[in-house]
Backbone as CSV, one residue per row, in Angstrom:
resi,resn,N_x,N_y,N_z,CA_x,CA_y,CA_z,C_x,C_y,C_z
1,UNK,0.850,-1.204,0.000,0.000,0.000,0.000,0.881,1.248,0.000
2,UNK,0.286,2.230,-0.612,1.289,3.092,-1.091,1.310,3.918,0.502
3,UNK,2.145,5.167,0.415,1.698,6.415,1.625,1.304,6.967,1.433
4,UNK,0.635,7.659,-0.164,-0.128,8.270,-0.148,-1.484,7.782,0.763
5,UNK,-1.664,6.396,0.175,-3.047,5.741,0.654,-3.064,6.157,2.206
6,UNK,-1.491,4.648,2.630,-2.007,4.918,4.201,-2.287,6.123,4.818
7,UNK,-1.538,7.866,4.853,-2.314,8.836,5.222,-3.391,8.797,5.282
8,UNK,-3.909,8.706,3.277,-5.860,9.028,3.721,-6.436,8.008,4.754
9,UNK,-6.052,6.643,4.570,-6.795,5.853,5.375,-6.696,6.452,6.967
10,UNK,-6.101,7.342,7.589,-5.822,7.803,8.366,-7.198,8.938,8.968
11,UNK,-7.540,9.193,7.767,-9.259,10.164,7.621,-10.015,8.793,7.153
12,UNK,-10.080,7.840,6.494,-11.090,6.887,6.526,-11.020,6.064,5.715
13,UNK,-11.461,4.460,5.802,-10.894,3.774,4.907,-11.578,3.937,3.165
14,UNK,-12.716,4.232,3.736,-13.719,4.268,2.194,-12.440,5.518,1.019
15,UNK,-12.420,6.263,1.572,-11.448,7.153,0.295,-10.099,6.342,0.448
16,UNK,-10.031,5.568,0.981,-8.626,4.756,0.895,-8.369,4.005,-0.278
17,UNK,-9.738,3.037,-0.484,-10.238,1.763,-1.426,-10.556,2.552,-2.165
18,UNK,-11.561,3.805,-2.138,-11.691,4.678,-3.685,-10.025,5.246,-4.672
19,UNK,-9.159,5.629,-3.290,-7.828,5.849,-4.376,-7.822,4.810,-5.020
20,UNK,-7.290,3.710,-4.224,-6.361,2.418,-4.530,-7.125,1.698,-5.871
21,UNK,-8.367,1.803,-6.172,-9.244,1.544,-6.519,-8.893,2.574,-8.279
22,UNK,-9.401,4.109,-7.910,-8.902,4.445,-9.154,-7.371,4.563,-9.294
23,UNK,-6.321,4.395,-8.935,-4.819,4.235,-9.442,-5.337,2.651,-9.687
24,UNK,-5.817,1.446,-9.508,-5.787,0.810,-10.326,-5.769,0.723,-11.471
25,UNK,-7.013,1.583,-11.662,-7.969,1.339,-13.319,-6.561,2.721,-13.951
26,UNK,-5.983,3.115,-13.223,-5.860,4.034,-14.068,-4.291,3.540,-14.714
27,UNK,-3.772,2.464,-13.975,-2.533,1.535,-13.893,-2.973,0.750,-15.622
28,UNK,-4.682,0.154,-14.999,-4.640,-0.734,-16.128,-5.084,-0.068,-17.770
29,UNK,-5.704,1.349,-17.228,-5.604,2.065,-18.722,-4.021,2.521,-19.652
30,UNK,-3.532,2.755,-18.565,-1.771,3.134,-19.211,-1.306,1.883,-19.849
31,UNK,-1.395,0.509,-19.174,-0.634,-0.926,-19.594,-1.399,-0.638,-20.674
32,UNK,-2.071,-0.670,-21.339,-3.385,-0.822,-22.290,-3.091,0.127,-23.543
33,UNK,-2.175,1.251,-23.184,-2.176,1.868,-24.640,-1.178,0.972,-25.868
């Protein structure tokens, strides 16, 4: 887990799983070009 994440998870986990969540998709749009 990155540090950006753990900070937010620090204010709450739900925007934690929403980052981690979009840097996924956004991981798997870049592999993809």
């Amino acid at each position: 887990m990155s540090l950006e994440c753990l900070l937010v998870c620090n204010f709450g986990y739900h925007s934690c799983s929403h980052i981690k969540t979009s840097f996924m998709i956004s991981i798997h749009l870049l592999s993809s070009w």
